[in-house]
C-alpha positions in Angstrom: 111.6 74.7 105.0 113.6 75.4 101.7 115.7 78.7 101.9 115.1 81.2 99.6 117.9 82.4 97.1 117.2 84.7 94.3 118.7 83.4 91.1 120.6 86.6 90.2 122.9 84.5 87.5 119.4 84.0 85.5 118.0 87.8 86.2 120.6 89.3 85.0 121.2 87.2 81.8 117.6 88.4 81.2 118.0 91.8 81.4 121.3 91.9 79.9 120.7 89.2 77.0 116.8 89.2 76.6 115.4 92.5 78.0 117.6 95.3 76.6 118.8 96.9 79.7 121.7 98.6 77.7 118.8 100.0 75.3 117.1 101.3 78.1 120.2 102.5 79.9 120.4 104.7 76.6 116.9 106.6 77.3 117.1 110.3 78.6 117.2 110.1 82.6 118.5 106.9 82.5 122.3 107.8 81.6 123.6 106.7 85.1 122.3 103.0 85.0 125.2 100.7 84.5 124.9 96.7 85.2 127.2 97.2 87.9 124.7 99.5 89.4 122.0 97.2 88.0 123.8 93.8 89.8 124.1 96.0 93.0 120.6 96.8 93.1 119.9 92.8 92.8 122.5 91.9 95.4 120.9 93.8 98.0 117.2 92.8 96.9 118.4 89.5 97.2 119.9 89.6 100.8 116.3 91.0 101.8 114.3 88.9 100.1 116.4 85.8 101.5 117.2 86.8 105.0 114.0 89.3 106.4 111.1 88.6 103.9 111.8 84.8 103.3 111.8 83.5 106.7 108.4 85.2 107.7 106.9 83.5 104.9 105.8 80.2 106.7 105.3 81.5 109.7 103.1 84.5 108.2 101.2 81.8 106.9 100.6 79.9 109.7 99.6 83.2 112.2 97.8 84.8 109.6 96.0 88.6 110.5 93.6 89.2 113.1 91.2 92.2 113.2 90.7 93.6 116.5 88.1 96.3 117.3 88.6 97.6 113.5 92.5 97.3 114.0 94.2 94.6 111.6 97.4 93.0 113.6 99.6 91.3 110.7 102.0 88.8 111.4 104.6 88.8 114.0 107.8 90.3 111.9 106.2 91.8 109.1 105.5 95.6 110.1 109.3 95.5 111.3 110.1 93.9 107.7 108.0 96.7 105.7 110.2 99.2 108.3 113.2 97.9 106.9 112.0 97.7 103.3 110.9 101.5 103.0 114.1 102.3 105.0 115.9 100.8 102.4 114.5 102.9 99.7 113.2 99.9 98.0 109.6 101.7 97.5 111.0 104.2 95.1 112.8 102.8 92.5 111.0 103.8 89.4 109.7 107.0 90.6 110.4 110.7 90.2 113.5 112.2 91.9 111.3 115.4 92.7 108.9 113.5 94.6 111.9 111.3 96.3 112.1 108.5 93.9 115.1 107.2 92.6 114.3 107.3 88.8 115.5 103.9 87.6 113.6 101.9 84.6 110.8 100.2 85.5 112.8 97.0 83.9 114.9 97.1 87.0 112.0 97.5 89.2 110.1 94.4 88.0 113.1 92.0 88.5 113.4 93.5 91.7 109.4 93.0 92.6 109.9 89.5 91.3 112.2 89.1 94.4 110.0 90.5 96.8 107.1 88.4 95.4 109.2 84.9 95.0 110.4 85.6 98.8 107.1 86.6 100.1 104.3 87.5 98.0 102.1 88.5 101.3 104.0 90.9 102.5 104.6 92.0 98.6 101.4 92.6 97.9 101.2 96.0 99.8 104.1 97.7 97.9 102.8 96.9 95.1 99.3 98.0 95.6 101.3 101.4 96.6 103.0 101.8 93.4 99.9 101.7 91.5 98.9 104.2 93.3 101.9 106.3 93.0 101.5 105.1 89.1 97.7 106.7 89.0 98.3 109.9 90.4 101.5 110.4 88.4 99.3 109.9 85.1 96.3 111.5 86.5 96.3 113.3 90.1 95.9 116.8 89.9 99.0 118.9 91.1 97.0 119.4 94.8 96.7 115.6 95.4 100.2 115.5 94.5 101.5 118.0 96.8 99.6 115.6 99.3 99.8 112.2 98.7 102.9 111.7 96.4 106.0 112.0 98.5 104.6 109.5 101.4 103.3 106.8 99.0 106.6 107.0 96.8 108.6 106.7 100.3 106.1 104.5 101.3 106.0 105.5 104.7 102.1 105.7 103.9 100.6 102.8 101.6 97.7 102.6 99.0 95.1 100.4 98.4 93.0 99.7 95.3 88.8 99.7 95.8 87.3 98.3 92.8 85.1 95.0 93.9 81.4 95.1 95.7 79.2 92.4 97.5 76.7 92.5 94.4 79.2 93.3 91.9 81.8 91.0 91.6 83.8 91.5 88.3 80.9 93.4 86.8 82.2 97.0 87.7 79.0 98.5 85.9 76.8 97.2 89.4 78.6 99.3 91.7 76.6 101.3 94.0 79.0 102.9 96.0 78.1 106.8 96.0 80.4 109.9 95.9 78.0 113.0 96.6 79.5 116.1 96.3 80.3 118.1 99.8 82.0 121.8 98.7 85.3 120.8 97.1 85.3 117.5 97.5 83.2 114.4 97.8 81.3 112.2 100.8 82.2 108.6 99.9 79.2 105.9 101.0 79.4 102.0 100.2 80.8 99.5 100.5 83.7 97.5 99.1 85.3 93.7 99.3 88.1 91.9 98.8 90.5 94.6 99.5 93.9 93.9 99.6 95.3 95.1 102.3 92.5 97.5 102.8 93.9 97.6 107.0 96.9 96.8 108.5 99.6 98.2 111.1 102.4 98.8 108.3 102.3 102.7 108.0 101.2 105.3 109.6 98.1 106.3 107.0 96.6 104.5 104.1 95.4 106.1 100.6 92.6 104.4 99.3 91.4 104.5 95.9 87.8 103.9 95.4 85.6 103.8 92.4 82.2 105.3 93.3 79.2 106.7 91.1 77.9 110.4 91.4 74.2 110.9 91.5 72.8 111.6 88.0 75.8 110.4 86.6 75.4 107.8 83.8 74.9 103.9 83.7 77.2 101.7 83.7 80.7 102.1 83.5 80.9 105.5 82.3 79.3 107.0 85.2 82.3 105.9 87.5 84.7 108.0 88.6 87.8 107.4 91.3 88.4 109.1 94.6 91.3 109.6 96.9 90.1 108.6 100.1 93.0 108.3 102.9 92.0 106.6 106.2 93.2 109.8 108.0 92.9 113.1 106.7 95.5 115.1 105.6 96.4 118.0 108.1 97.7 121.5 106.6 101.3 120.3 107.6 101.1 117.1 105.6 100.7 114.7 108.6 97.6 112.3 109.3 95.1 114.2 111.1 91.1 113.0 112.3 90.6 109.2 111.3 88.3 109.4 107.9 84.7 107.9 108.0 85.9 104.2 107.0 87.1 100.8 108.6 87.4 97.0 108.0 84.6 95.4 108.9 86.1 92.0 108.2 88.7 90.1 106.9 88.2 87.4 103.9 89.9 84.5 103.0 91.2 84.9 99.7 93.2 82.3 97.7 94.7 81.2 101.3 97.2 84.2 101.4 97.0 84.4 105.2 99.4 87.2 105.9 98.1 89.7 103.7 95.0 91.0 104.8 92.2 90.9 102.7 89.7 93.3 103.7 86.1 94.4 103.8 85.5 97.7 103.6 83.0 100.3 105.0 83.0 103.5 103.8 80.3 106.4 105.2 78.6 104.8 108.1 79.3 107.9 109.7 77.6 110.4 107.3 80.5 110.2 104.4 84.3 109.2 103.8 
């Protein structure tokens, strides 16, 4: 198997030479960004990426994920790599101090994610599905959900998931059916969804879905969608998981041959609502 090496000589000539990180390094918050702090960020990535995320690449691919009674068991290694990766700090690069980020450009972040990706893009693929997350409710999470949600996905000690795609949908995110009905402050999720990267797995110890469903009356089409925040525990007073949620995988699909990542189908509401 060829060892993995991150080409640090070529990342930073880009973001030195090409990208503009002294430009950016200029920007209000961003005072403290040196490429001394930059090349030390890319050291470290790289000794991760090359000696924990690197070598469970084959052999992720080769023992895959199995689902057992609605429990999906990833590859030997990997929930003891995502341990050392959000122990690391690595999950919180570009986000806000308040919320236990580290507040550095997003340019350092994506040649750091290109490490993760290069060295293992099945075991990638869950922090980056939680910084969208984190990305969404920073833009558009009322201050509640981010009292909740935001300091666990940022540290990633819980993950998030993105629900978009249905059986009879496909790409067409005007067919979706799944329904959001309101239940006092909040909403009852129902439906169905596939395709769901990492929709289950044994990484963290909660995991923040976010799920595009249509409310009754609501228009056609795409402009009667709206997105939810469903975790697969709720949220107690104290901010830890509390009563499992109304969802589960129901299967796993095998999508584009990325066998350690687990691509999920998932059911939301069989119970009376998510």
């Amino acid at each position: 198997m060829t060892e993995y090496r991150a080409p640090l000589a070529d990342m930073r000539f880009v973001l030195n030479e090409l990208a503009g990180l002294d430009a950016v390094a200029q920007l209000p918050g961003f005072d403290e960004v040196s490429p001394d702090l930059v090349d030390a960020i890319l050291e470290q990535a790289g000794k991760l990426g090359a000696e924990v995320l690197a070598p469970l690449n084959r052999s992720g691919d080769i023992e895959g994920c199995q689902l057992e009674n609605g429990v999906v068991r990833t590859p030997k290694g990997f929930p003891e790599a995502y341990a050392q990766f959000i122990e690391g700090g690595w999950n919180g690069i570009p986000f806000d101090p308040d919320y236990g980020g580290q507040g550095l450009p997003w340019l350092v972040t994506t040649a750091v994610y290109e490490i993760w990706h290069a060295a293992n893009m099945a075991f990638a693929l869950c922090p980056t599905l939680t910084q969208a997350a984190v990305e969404l409710l920073s833009v558009h999470g009322s201050d509640g959900l981010k009292a909740v949600f935001m300091e666990k996905l940022v540290s990633g000690v819980w993950a998030g998931t993105m629900n978009l795609t249905e059986p009879q949908a496909g790409s067409d995110l005007s067919k979706i059916r799944t329904q959001a009905v309101r239940d006092g402050e909040g909403y009852l999720i129902s439906g169905h969804k596939i395709f769901i990267t990492h929709g289950e797995h044994d990484f963290t110890e909660n995991i923040v879905h976010m799920v595009l469903a249509r409310t009754p009356g609501g228009a056609d089409g795409i402009k009667g969608l709206s997105l939810f925040v469903v975790p697969k525990f709720l949220v107690k007073d104290d901010g830890s998981p509390g009563p499992r949620n109304d969802l589960r995988c129901v299967s796993l699909e095998h999508k584009m041959g990325i066998n350690a990542s687990p691509t999920c189908v998932m059911s939301f509401g069989d119970g009376g609502g998510a």
